[in-house]
C-alpha positions, -999 to 999 in steps of 0.1 A, spaced: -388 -487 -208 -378 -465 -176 -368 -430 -186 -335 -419 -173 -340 -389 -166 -366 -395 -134 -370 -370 -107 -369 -395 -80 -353 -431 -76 -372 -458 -91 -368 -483 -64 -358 -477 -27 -348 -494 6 -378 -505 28 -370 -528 58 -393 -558 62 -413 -544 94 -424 -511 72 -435 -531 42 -474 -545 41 -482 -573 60 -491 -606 38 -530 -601 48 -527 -565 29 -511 -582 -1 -539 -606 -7 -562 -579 -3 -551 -558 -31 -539 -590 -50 -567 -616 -44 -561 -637 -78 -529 -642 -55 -545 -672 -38 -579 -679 -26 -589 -661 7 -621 -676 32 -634 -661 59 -635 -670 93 -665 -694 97 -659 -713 61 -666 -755 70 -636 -778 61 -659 -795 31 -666 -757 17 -629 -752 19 -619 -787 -1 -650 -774 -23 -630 -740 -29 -591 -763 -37 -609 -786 -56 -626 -761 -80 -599 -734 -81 -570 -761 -85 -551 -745 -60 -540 -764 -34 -536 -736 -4 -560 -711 11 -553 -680 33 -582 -683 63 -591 -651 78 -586 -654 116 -602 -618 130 -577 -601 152 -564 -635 155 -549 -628 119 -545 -650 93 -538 -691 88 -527 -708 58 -543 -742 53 -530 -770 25 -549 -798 9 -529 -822 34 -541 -803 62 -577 -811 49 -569 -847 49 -549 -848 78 -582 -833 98 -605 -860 80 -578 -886 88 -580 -874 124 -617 -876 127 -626 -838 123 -664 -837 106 -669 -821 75 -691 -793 88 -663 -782 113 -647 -747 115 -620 -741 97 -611 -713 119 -619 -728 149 -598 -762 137 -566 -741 127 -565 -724 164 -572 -762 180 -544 -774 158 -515 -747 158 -492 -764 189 -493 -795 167 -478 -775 136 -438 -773 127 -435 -738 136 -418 -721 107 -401 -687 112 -388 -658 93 -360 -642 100 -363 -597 106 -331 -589 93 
């Protein structure tokens, strides 16, 4: 129950570029989604979907940020002939110009 007698408003306005950035969200809230760092292979990846039961994962990129990879994007990369031991890193940055770019609108 929220007492109505606070000193200071319970919720105020924050524009989007203020806020946290969705790296700092999964940091504090890691049971969010499954986060795997930079030089994590493609099988260890499918290892970490298939045992979790999620079906995304947040890749760290370094100062290159951060990449969101899907279990299609798995089999996409073994349908395309990328090895199982490749970077996962190293095949999100080979693969971005072939993505659908999707963008968020900064009101």
């Amino acid at each position: 129950m929220v007492h109505t007698r606070a000193r200071t408003p319970l919720l105020r306005y924050m524009p989007l570029w203020e806020g946290p950035t969705v790296g700092e969200v999964l940091q504090q809230h890691s049971y969010l989604t499954e986060v795997c760092p930079r030089g994590i292979t493609l099988s260890e990846v499918a290892e970490k979907l298939a045992g979790t039961g999620r079906t995304s994962v947040v890749v760290e990129l370094g100062t290159d940020g951060i990449g969101l990879l899907t279990e299609n994007d798995i089999m996409r990369a073994y349908i395309d002939g990328w090895t199982r031991d490749y970077c996962i890193a190293d095949y999100l940055m080979a693969t971005e110009s072939q993505r659908e770019a999707v963008h968020l609108q900064v009101p």
